[in-house]
N, CA, C and O atoms as a MOPAC input file, in Angstrom:
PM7 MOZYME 1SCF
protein

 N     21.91100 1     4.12200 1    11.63000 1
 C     20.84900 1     4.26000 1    10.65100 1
 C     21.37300 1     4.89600 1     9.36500 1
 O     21.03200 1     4.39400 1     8.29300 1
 N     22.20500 1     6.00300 1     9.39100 1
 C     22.88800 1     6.25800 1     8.02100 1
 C     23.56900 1     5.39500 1     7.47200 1
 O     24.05900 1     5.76100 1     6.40300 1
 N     23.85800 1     4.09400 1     7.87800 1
 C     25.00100 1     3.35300 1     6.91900 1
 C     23.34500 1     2.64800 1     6.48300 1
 O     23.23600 1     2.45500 1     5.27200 1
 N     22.64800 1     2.43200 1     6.95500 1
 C     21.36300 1     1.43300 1     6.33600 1
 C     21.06600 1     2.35100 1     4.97000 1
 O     21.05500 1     1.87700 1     3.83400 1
 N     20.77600 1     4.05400 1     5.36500 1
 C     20.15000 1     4.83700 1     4.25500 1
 C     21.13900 1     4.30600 1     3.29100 1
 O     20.86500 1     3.62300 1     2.30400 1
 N     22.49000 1     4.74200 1     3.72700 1
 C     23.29500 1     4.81200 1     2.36000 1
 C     23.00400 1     3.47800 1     1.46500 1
 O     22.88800 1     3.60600 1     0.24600 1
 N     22.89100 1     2.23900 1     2.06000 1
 C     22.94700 1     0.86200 1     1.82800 1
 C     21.83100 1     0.74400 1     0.23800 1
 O     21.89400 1     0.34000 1    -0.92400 1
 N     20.55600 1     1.61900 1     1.50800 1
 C     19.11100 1     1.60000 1     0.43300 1
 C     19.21000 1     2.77200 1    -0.78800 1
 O     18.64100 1     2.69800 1    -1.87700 1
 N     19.87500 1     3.60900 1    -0.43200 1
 C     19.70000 1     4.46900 1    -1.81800 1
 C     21.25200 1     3.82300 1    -2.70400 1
 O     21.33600 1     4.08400 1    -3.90400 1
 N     21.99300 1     3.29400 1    -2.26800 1
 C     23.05900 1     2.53600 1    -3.49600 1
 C     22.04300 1     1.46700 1    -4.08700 1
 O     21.77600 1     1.46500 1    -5.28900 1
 N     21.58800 1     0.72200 1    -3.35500 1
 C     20.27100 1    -0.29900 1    -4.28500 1
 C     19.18600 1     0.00600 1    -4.77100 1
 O     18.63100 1    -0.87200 1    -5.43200 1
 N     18.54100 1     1.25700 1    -4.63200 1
 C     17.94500 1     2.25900 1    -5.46500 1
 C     18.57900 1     2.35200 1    -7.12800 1
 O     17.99900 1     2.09900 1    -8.18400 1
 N     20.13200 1     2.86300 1    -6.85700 1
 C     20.50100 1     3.23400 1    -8.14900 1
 C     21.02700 1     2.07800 1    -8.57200 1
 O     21.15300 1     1.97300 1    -9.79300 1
 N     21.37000 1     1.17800 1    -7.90200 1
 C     21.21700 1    -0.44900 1    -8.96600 1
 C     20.36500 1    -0.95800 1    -9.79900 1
 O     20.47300 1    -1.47000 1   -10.91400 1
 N     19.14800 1    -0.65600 1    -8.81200 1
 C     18.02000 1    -1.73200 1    -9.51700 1
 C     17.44900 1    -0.56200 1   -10.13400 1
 O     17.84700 1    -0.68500 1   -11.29200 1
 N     16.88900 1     0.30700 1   -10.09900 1
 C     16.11900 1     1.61800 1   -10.93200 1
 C     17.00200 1     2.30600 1   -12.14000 1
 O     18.20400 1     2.56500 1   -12.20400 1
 N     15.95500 1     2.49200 1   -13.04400 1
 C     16.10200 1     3.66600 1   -13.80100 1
 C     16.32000 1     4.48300 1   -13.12500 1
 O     15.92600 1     4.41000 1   -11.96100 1
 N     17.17800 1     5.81800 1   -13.67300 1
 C     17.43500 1     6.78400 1   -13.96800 1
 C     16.14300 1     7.49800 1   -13.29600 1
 O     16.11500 1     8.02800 1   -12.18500 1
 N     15.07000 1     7.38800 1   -14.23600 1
 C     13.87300 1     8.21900 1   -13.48100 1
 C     13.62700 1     7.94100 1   -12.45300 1
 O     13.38700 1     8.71400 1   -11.52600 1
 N     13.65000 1     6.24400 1   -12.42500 1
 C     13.04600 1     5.90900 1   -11.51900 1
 C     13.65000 1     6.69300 1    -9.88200 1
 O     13.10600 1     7.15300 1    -8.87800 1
 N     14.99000 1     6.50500 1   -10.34700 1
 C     15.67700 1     7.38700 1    -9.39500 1
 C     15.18700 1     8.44300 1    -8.34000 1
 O     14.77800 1     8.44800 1    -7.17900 1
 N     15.46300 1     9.40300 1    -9.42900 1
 C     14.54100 1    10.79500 1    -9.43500 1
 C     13.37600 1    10.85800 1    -8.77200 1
 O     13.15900 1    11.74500 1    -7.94700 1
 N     12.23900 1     9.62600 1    -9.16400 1
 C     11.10600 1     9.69200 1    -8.40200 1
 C     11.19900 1     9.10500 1    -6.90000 1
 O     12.24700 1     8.62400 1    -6.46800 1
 N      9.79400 1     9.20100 1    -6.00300 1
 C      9.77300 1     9.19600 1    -4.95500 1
 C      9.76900 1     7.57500 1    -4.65400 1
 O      9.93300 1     7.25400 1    -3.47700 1
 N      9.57400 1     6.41600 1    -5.73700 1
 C      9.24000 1     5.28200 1    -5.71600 1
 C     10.24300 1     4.69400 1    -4.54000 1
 O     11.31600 1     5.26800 1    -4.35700 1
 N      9.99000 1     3.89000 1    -3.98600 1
 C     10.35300 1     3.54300 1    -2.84600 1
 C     11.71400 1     4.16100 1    -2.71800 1
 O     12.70200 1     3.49900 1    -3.03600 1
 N     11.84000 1     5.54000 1    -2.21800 1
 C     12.46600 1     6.20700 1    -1.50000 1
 C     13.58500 1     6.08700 1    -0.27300 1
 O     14.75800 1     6.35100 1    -0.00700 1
 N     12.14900 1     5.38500 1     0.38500 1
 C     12.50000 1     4.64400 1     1.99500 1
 C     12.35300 1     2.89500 1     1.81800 1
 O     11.54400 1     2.54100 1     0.96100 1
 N     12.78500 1     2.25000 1     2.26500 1
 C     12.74000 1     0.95300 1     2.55300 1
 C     11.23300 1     0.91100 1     3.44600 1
 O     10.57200 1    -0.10500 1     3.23000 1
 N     10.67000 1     1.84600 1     4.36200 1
 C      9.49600 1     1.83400 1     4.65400 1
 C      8.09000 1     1.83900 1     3.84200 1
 O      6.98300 1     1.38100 1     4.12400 1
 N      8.82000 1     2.86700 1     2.20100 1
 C      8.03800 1     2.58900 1     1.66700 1
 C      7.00100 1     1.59600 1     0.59500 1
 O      5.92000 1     1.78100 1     0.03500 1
 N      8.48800 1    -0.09500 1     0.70800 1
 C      7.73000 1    -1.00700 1     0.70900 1
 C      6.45700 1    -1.46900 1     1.69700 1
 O      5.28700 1    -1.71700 1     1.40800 1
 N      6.83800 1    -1.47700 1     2.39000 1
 C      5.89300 1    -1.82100 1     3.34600 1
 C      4.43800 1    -1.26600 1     3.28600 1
 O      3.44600 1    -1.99100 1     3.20400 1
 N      4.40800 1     0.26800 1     3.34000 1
 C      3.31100 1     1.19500 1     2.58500 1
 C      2.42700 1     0.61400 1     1.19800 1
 O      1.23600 1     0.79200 1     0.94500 1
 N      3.32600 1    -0.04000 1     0.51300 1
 C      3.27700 1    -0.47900 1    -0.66800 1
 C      2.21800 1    -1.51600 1    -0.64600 1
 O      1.06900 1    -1.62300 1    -1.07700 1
 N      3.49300 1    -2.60800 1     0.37400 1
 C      2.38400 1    -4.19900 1     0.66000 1
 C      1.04400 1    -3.80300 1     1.14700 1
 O      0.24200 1    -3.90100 1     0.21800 1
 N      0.45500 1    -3.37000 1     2.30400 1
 C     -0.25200 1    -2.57600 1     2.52000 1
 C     -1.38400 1    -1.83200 1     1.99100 1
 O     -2.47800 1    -1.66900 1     2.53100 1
 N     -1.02600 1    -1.45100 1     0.99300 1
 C     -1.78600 1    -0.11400 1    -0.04600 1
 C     -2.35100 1    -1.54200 1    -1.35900 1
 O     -3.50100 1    -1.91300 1    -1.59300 1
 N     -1.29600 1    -1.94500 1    -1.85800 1
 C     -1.74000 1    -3.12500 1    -2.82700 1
 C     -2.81600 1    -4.59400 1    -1.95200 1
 O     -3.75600 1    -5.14400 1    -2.52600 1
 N     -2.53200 1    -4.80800 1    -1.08300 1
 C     -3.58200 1    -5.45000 1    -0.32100 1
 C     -4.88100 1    -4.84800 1    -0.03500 1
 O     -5.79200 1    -5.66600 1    -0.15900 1
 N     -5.29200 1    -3.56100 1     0.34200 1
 C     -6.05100 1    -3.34700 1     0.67800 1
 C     -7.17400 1    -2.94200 1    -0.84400 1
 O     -8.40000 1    -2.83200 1    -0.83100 1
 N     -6.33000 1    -2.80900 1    -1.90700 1
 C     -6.88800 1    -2.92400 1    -2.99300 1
 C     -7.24200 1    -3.75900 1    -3.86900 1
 O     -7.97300 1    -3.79300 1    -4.85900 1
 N     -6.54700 1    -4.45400 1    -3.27800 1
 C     -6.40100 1    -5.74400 1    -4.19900 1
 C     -8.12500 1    -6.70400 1    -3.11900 1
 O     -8.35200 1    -7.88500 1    -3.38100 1
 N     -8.75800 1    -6.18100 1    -2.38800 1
 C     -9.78700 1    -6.25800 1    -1.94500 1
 C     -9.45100 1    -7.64800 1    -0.17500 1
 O    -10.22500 1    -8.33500 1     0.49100 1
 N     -8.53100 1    -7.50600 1    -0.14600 1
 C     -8.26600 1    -8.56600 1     1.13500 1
 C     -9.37200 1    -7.58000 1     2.13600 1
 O     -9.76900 1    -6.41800 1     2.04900 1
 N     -9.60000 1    -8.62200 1     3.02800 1
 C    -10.11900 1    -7.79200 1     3.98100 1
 C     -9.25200 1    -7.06700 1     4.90000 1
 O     -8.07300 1    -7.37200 1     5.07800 1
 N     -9.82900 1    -6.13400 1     5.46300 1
 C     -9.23800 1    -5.09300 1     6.37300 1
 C     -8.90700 1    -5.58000 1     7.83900 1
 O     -8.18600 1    -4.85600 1     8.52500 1
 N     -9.48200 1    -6.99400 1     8.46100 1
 C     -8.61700 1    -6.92800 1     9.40000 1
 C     -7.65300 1    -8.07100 1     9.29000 1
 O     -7.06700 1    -8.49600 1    10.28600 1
 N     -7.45200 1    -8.66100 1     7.88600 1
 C     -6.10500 1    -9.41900 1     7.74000 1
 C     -5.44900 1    -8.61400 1     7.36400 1
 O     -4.29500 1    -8.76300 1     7.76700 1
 N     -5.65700 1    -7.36800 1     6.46100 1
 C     -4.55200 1    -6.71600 1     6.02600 1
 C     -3.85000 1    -5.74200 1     7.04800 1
 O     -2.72900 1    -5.26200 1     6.88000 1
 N     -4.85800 1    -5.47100 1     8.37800 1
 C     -4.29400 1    -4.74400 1     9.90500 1
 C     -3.12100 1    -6.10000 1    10.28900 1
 O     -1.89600 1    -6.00500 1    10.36300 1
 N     -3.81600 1    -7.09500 1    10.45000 1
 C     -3.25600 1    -7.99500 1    11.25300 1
 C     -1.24100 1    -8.10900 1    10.98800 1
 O     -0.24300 1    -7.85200 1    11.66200 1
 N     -1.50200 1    -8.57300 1     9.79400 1
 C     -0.32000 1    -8.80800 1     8.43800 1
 C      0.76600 1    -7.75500 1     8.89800 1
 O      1.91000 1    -8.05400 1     9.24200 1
 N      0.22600 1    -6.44700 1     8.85200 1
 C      0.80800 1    -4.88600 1     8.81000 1
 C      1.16700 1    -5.06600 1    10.13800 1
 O      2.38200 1    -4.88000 1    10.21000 1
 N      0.70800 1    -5.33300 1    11.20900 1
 C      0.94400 1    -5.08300 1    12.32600 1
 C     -0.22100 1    -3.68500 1    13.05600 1
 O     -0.24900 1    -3.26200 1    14.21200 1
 N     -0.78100 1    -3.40700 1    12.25600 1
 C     -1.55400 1    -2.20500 1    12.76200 1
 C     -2.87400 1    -2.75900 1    13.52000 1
 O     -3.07800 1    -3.96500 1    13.66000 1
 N     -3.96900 1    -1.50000 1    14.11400 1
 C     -4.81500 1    -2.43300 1    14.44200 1
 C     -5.88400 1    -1.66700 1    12.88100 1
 O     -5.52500 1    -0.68600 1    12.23000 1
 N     -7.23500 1    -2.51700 1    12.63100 1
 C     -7.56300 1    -1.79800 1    12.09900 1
 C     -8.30700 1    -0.16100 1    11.84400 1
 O     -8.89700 1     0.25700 1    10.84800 1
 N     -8.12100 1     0.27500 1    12.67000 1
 C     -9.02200 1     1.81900 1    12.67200 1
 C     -7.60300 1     2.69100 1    12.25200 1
 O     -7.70000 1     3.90900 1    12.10000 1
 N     -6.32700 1     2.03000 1    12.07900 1
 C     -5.38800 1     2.75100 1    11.72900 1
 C     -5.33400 1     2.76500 1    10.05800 1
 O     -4.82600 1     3.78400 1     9.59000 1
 N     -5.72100 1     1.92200 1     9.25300 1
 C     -5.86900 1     1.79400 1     8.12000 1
 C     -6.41100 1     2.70300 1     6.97000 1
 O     -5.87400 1     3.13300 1     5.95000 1
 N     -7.93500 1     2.87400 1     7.60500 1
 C     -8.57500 1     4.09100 1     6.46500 1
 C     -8.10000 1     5.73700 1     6.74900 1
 O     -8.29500 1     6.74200 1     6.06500 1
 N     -7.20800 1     5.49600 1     8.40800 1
 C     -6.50800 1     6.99300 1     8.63200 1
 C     -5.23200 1     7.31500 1     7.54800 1
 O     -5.16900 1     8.27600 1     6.78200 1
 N     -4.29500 1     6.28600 1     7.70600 1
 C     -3.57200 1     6.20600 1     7.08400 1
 C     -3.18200 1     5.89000 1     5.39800 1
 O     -2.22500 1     6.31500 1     4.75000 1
 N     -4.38100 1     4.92200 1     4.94400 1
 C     -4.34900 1     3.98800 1     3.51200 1
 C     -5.52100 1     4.77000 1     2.54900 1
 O     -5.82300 1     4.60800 1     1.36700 1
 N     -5.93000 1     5.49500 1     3.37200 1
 C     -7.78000 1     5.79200 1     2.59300 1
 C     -6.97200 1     6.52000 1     1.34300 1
 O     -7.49000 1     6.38500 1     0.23400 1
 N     -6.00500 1     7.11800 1     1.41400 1
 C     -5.71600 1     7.80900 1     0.06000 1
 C     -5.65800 1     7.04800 1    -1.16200 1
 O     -5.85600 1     7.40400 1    -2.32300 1
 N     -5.31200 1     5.80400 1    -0.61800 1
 C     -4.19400 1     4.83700 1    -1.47800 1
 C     -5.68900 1     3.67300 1    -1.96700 1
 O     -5.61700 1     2.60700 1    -2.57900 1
 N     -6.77400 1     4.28500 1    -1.49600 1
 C     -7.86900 1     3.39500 1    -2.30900 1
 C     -8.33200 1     3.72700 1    -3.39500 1
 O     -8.60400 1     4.92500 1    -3.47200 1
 N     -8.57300 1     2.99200 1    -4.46800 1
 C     -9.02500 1     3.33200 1    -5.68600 1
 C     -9.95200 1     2.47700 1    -6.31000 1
 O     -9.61600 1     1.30500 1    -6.48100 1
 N    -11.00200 1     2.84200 1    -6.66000 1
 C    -11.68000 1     2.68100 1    -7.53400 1
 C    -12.57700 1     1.46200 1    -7.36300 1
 O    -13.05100 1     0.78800 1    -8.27800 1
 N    -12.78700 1     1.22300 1    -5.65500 1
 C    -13.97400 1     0.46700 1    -5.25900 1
 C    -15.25000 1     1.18800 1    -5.04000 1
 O    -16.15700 1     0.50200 1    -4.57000 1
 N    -15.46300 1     2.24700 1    -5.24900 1
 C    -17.31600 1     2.42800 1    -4.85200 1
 C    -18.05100 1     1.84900 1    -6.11000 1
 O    -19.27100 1     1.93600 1    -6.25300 1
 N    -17.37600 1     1.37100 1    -6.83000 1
 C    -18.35200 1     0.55600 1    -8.44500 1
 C    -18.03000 1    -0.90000 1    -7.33700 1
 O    -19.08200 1    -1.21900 1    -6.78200 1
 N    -17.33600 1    -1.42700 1    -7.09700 1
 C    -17.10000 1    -2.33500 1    -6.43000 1
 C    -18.23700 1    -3.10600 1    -5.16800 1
 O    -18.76500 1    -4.20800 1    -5.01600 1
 N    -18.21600 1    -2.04500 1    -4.58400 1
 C    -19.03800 1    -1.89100 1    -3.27900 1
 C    -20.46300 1    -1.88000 1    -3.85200 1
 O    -21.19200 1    -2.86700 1    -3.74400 1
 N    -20.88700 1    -0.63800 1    -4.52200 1
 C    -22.05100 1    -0.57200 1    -5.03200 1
 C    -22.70400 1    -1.85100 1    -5.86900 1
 O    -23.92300 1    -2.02200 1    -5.84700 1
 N    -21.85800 1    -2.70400 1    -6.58000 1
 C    -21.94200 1    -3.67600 1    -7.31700 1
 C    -22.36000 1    -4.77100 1    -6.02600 1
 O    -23.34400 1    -5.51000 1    -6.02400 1
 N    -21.75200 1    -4.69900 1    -5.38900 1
 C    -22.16600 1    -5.78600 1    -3.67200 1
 C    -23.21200 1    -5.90800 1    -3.71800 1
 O    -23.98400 1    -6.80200 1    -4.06400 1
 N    -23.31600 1    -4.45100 1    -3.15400 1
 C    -24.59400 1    -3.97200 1    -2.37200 1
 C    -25.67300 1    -4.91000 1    -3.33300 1
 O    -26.35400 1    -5.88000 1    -3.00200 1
 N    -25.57200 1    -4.37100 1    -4.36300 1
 C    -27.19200 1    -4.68200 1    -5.14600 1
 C    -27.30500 1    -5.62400 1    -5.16200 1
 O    -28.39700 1    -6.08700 1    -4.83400 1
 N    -26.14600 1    -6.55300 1    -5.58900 1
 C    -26.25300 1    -7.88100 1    -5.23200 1
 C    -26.94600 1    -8.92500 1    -4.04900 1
 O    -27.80400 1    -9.80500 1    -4.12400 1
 N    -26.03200 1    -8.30600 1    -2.79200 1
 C    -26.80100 1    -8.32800 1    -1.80700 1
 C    -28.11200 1    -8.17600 1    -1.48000 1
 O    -28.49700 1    -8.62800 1    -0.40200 1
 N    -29.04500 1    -7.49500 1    -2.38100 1
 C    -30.28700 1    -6.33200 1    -2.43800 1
 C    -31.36800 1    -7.37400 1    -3.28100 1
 O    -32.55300 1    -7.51000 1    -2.97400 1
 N    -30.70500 1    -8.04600 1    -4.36900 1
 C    -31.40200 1    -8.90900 1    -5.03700 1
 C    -30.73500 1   -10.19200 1    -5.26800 1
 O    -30.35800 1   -10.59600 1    -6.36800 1
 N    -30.61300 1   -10.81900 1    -4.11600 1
 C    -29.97000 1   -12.01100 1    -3.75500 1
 C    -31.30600 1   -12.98600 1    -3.71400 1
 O    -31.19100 1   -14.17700 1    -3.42600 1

């Protein structure tokens, strides 16, 4: 597993800036994955293709991803009413 780290942080400092470096941006090679994940579930896919995809089941998702949601309760709420005066 250390010859993999070393592998991923030499292609870190290939492909990144300098800052980018520095920052935590995909760090880990896991943290693509986090990534795919986090951008799917925002990007509004549903939650049990985006479990499925991940490999997770879904009740692992809002434990793990709920941080990484943004800026759907205008979203949701916008549904709803819809739904409400359909």
């Amino acid at each position: 597993m250390a010859a993999y780290t070393e592998v991923w942080q030499e292609a870190r400092r290939l492909a990144f800036t300098p800052a980018q470096v520095a920052s935590p941006l995909a760090r880990r090679s896991y943290d693509l994955r986090h990534a795919a994940v986090s951008l799917r579930l925002n990007a509004g896919v549903p939650a049990p293709d985006v479990a499925e995809r991940a490999g997770h089941s879904v009740d692992v998702l809002p434990r793990v991803y709920a941080k990484c949601l943004d800026g759907h309760k205008d979203v949701a709420n916008k549904r709803i009413d819809d739904a409400l005066t359909a």
